[in-house]
Kinemage of the C-alpha trace (Angstrom):
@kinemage 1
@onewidth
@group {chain A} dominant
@subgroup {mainchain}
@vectorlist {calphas} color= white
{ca unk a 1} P 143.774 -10.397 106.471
{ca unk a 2} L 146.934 -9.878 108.559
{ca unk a 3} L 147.073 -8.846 111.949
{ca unk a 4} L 143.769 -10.896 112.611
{ca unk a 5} L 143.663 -11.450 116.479
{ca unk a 6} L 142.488 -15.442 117.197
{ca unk a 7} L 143.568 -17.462 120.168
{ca unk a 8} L 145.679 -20.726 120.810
{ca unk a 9} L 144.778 -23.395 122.996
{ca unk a 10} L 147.539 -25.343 123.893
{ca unk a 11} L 146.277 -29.141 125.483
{ca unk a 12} L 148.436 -30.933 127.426
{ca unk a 13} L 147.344 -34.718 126.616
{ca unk a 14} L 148.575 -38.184 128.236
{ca unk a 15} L 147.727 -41.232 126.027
{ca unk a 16} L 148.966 -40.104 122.789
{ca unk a 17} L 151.018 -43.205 121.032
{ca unk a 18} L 150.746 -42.631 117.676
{ca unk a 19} L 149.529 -40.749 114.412
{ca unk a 20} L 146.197 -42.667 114.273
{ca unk a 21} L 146.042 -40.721 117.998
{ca unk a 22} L 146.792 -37.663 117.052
{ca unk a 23} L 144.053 -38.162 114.194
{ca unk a 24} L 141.157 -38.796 116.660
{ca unk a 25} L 141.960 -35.799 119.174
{ca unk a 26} L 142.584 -33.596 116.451
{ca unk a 27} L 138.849 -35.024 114.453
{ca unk a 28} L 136.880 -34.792 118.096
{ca unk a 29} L 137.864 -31.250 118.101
{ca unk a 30} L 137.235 -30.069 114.684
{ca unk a 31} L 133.583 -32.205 115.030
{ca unk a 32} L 133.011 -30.266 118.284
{ca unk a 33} L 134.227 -26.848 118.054
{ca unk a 34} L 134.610 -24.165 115.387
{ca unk a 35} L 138.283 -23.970 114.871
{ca unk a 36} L 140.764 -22.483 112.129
{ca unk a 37} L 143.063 -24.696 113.078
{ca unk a 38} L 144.570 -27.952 115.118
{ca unk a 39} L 148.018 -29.849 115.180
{ca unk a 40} L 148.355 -33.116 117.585
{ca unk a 41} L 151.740 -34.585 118.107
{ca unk a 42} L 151.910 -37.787 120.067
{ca unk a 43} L 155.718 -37.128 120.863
{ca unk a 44} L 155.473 -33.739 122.629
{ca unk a 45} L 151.674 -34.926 123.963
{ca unk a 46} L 150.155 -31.828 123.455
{ca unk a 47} L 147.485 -30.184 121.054
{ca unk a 48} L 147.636 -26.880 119.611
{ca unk a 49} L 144.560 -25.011 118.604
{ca unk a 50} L 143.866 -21.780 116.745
{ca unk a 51} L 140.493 -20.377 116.889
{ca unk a 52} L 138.702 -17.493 116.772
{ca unk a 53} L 137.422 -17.493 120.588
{ca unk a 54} L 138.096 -19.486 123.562
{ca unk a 55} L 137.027 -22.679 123.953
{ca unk a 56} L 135.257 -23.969 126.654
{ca unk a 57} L 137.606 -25.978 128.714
{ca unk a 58} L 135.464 -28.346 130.561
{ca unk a 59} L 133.602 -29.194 127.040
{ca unk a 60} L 137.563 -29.718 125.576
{ca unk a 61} L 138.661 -31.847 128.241
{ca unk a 62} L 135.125 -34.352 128.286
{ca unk a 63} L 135.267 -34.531 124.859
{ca unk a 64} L 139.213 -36.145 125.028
{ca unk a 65} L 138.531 -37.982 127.671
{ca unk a 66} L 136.039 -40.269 125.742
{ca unk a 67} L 138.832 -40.940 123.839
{ca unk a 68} L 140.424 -42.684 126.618
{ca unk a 69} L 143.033 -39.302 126.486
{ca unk a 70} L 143.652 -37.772 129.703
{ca unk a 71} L 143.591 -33.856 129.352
{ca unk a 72} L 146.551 -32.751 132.156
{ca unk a 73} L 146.279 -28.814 131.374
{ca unk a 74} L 145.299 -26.640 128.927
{ca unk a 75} L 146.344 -23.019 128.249
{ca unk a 76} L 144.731 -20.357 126.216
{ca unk a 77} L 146.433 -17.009 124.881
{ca unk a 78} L 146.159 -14.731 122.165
{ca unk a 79} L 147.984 -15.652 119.117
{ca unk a 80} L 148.112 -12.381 116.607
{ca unk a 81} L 147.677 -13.873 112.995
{ca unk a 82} L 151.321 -12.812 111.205
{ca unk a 83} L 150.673 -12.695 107.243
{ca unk a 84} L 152.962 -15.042 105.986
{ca unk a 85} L 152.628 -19.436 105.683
{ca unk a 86} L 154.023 -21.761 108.401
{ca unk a 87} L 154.638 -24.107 105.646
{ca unk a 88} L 157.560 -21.942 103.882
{ca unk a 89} L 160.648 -23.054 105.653
């Protein structure tokens, strides 16, 4: 379906150090919310989040923090669906 209108959530996280990081975050929010997609990276410290609707933030940011992440902004906008792969480059 192309042209489908979802949302991205982009987290701001301190804490990240590594892949096994990125693993967690990205795990606590596919367990907690219903999500087409989520990317961590440890070396820009930020999550990225497609979904269908908004999240709720202050649910997003407890469920980091138990972690032991600390959530330092998060940012939602629409994100229009284009109808070709991200992994063709």
């Amino acid at each position: 379906m192309c042209g489908e209108t979802m949302v991205k959530i982009t987290v701001k996280i301190d804490g990240m150090m590594c892949g096994m990081c990125e693993a967690h975050i990205n795990d606590a929010v596919r367990q907690n919310f219903k999500v087409k997609k989520v990317a961590s990276s440890h070396s820009k410290g930020k999550t990225e989040i497609l979904a269908e609707i908004s999240l709720d933030d202050a649910k997003l940011k407890e469920i980091i923090d138990k972690f032991g992440y600390t959530v330092t902004e998060i940012h939602t906008e629409p994100y229009e669906k284009k109808g070709f792969s991200l992994f063709h480059r």
